[in-house]
C-alpha positions in Angstrom: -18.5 -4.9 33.5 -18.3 -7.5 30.8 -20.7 -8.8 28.4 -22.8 -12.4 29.9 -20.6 -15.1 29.2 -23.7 -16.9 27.8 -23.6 -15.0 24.6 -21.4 -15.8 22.0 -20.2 -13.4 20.5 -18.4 -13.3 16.9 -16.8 -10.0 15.2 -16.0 -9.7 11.4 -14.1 -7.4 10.0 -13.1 -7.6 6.1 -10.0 -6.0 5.0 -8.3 -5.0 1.9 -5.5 -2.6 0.6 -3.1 -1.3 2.9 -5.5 -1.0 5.5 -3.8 1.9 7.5 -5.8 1.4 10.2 -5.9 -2.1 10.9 -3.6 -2.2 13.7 -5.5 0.3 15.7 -9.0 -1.6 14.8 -7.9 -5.3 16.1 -6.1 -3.3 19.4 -9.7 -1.9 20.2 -11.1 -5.2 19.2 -9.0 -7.0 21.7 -9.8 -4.5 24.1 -14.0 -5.1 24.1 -15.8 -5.8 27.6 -16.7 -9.2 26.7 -16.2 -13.1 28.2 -16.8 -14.9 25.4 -15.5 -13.4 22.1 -14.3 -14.2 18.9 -12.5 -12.3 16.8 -12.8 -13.0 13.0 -10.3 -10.8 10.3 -11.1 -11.7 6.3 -8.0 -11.0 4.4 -10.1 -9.8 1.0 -7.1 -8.8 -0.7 -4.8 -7.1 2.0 -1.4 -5.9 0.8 1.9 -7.5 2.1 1.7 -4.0 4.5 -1.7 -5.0 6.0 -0.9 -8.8 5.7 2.9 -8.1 8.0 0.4 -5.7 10.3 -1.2 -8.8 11.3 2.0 -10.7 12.5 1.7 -9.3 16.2 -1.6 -10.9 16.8 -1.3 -13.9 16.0 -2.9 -16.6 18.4 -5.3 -13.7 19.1 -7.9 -13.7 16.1 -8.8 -16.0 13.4 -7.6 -15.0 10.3 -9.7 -16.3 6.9 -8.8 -15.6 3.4 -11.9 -14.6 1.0 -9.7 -14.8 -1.8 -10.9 -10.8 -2.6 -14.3 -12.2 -3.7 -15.7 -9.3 -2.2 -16.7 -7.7 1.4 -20.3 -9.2 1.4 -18.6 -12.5 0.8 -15.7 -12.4 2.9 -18.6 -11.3 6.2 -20.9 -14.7 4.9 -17.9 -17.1 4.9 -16.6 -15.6 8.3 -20.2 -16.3 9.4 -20.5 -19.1 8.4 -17.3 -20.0 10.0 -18.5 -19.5 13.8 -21.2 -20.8 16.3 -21.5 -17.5 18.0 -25.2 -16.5 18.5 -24.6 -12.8 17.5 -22.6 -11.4 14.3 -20.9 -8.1 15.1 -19.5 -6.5 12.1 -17.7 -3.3 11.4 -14.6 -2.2 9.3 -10.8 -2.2 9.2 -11.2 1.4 9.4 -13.1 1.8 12.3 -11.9 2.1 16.2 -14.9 0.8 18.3 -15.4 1.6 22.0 -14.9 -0.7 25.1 -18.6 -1.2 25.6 -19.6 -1.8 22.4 -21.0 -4.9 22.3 -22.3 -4.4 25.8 -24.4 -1.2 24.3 -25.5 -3.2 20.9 -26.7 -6.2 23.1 -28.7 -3.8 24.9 -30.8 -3.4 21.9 -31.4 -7.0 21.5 -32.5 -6.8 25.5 -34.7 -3.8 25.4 -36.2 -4.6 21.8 -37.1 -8.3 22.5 -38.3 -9.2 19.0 -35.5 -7.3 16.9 -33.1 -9.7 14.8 -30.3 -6.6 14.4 -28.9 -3.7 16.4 -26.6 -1.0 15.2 -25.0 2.1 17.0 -23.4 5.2 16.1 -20.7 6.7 14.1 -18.0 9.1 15.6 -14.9 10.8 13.6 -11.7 9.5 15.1 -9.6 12.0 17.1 -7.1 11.8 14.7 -8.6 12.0 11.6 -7.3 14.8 9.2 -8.7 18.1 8.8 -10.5 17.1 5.3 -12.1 14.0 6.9 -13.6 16.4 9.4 -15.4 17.6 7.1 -16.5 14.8 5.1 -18.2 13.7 8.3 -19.8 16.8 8.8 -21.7 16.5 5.6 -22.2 12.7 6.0 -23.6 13.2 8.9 -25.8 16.4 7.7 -26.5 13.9 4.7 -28.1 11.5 7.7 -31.8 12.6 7.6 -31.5 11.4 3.6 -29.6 8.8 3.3 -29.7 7.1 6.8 -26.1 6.5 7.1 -25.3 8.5 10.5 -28.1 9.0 12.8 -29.2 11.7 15.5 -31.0 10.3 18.3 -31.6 12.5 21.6 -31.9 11.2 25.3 -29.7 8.1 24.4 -33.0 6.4 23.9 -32.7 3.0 22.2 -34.8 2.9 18.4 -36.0 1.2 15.6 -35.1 1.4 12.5 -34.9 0.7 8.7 -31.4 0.5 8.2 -27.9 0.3 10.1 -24.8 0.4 8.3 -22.3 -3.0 8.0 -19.5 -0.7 9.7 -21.4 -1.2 13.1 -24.3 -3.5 13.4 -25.0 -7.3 15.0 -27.4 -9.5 14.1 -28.1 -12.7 15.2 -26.6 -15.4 13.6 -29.3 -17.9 13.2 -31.5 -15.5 11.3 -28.4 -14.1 9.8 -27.9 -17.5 8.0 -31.5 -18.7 7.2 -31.7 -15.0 4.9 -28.8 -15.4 3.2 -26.5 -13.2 4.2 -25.3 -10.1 2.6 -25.6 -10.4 -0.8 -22.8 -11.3 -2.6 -21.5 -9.4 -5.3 -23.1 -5.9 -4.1 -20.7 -3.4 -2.3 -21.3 -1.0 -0.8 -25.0 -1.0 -0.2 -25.1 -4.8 1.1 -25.9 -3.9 4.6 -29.2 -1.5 2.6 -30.3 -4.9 1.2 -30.5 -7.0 3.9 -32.0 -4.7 5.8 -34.6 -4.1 3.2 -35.1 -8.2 2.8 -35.3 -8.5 6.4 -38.0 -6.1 7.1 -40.2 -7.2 4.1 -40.3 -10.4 6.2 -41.4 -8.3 9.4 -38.4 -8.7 11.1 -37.3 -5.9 13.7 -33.9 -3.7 13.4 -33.1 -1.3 16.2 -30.3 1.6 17.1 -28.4 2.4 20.2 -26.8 5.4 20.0 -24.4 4.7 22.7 -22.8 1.4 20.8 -20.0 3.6 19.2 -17.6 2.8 16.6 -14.7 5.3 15.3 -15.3 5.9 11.4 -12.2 7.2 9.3 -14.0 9.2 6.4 -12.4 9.4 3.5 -9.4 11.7 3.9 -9.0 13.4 0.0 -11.0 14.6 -2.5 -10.5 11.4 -4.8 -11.3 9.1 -2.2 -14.5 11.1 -1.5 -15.5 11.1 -5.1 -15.1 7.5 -5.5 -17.3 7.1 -2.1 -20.1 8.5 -3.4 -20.0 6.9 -7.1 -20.0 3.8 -5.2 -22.5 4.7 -3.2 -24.9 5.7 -5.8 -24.2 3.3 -8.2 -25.2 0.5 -5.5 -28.1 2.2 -4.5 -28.7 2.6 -8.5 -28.5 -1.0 -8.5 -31.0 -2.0 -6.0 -33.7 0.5 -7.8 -33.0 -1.3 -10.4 -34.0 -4.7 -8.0 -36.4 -3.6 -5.6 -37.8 -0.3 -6.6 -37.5 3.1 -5.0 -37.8 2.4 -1.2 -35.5 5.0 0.6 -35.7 8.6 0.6 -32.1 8.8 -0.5 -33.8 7.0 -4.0 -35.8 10.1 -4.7 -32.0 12.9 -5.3 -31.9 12.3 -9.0 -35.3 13.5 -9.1 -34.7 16.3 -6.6 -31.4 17.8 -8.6 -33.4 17.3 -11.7 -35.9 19.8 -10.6 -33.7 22.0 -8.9 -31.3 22.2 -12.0 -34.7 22.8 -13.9 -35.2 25.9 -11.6 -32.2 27.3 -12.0 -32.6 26.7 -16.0 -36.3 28.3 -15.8 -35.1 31.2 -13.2 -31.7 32.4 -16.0 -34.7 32.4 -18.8 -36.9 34.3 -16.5 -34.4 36.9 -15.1 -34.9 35.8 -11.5 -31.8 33.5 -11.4 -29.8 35.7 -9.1 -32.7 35.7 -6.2 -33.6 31.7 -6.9 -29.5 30.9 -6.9 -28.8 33.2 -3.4 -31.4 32.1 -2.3 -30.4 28.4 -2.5 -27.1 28.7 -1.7 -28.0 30.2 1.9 -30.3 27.4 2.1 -27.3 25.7 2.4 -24.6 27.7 3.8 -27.2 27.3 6.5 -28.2 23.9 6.9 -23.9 23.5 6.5 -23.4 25.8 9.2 -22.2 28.5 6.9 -19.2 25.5 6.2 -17.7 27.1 2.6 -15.7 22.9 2.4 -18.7 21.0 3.2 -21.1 23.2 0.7 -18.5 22.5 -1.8 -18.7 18.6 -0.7 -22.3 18.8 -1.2 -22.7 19.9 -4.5 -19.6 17.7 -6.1 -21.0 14.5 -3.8 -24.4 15.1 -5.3 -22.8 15.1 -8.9 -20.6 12.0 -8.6 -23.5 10.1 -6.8 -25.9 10.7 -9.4 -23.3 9.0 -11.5 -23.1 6.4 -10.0 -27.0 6.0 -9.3 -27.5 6.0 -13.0 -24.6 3.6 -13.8 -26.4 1.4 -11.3 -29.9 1.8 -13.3 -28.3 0.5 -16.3 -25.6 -2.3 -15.1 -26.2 -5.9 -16.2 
């Protein structure tokens, strides 16, 4: 069954680098349940590879050039570009299902007075062994940092947040607020989000609008993730104050590398230190790799977070 022909609908997707993936995510693109759709692709700094992966679909998608200004403003201009009545966005990296706008314009039917819908994230079939477990912890990351969600009984939510890799908005509001902001990367989609419900405006989740999420797939990659990651949500501390749980870590591994400090002085280390490592083998599901990802993410985040605090 195909989305109402009524409803407009436009999908961005910004792309830069090689882009791997980017032949697999416009296939799935061109493969949606929907009458009336447009398909937007922002070349934000694709190599000739990605920019020759293109050539077969031609005629099939509008291609725009952001001249690599950014992803927040390669999404605005493509938005800015359309008269759709609903934004979809997600990433080159991402494989998104048949019914996906179907399941995100759900949202906008069962929430009447949201302005945004999201969905969920799944790991691609064939994503390697290491990405596997970088979306294990992401996704055991979720209840801090927002980023995955677990929501029982399919039922359809709101929320605070939804990440730019899977999210629609519609347009009209989209515009009048600005957009993503331009410049900010990741951590955009946080900030709009943030801006949009200090007006009172309405987000909401289905978990059933599903996109496929490569994870990073080695160790550097994963690093540089989650620098970025904390040094944009360092950043909008820095703007906005603490509002997300997520704000709070620095504080958290502060105290908990206090203890540690406090518990070798005191000759309880070995009980405080077993004890909080099967904390974690636990909550990890006694996963040795995504322990190992927790504690190195956690480093490399704070990083970031404090590079973000001080950036002009």
């Amino acid at each position: 069954m195909s989305v109402s022909s009524e409803k407009k609908i436009c999908v961005i997707v910004p792309a830069k680098g090689e882009s791997k993936n980017i032949i697999d995510c416009v296939t799935s693109l061109l493969n949606l349940e929907c009458d009336d759709l447009e398909i937007v692709l922002v070349n934000d700094g694709l190599q000739e590879s990605g920019l020759s992966a293109l050539d077969k679909f031609k005629g099939k998608i509008k291609i725009l050039d952001s001249k690599s200004k950014g992803p927040s403003f390669a999404r605005n201009l493509a938005a800015k570009n359309t008269t759709a009545d609903y934004l979809a966005f997600t990433d080159s990296d991402c494989i998104v299902a048949r019914d996906w706008l179907k399941q995100l314009l759900a949202g906008f039917e069962r929430h009447r007075g949201i302005v945004a819908c999201g969905g969920d994230q799944r790991l691609p079939s064939s994503a390697s062994g290491f990405a596997a477990q970088v979306f294990l912890f992401m996704k055991r990351a979720g209840f801090i940092t927002d980023y995955i969600k677990s929501v029982k009984n399919h039922r359809i939510v709101e929320v605070n947040h939804n990440p730019s890799c899977n999210v629609m908005y519609r347009r009209e509001i989209f515009l009048e607020e600005g957009g993503f902001l331009e410049g900010l990367w990741p951590g955009e989609d946080v900030e709009l989000d943030y801006r949009l419900r200090k007006k009172d405006y309405k987000l909401a989740f289905n978990p059933d609008a599903i996109v496929y999420h490569y994870p990073p797939s080695n160790l550097r990659s994963f690093f540089k993730m989650m620098y970025r990651y904390g040094k944009a949500q360092g950043i909008l501390v820095k703007k906005y104050g603490f509002f997300r749980r997520v704000h709070f870590l620095p504080v958290f591994s502060f105290l908990f590398f206090f203890l540690l400090v406090f518990s070798v002085f005191n000759n309880i280390f070995p009980v405080v230190f077993l004890l909080g490592m099967l904390s974690l083998f636990v909550y990890f599901h006694f996963c040795v790799y995504s322990f190992l990802l927790c504690v190195s993410g956690v480093i490399f985040w704070n990083s970031g977070f404090f590079k973000g605090l001080v950036v002009d």
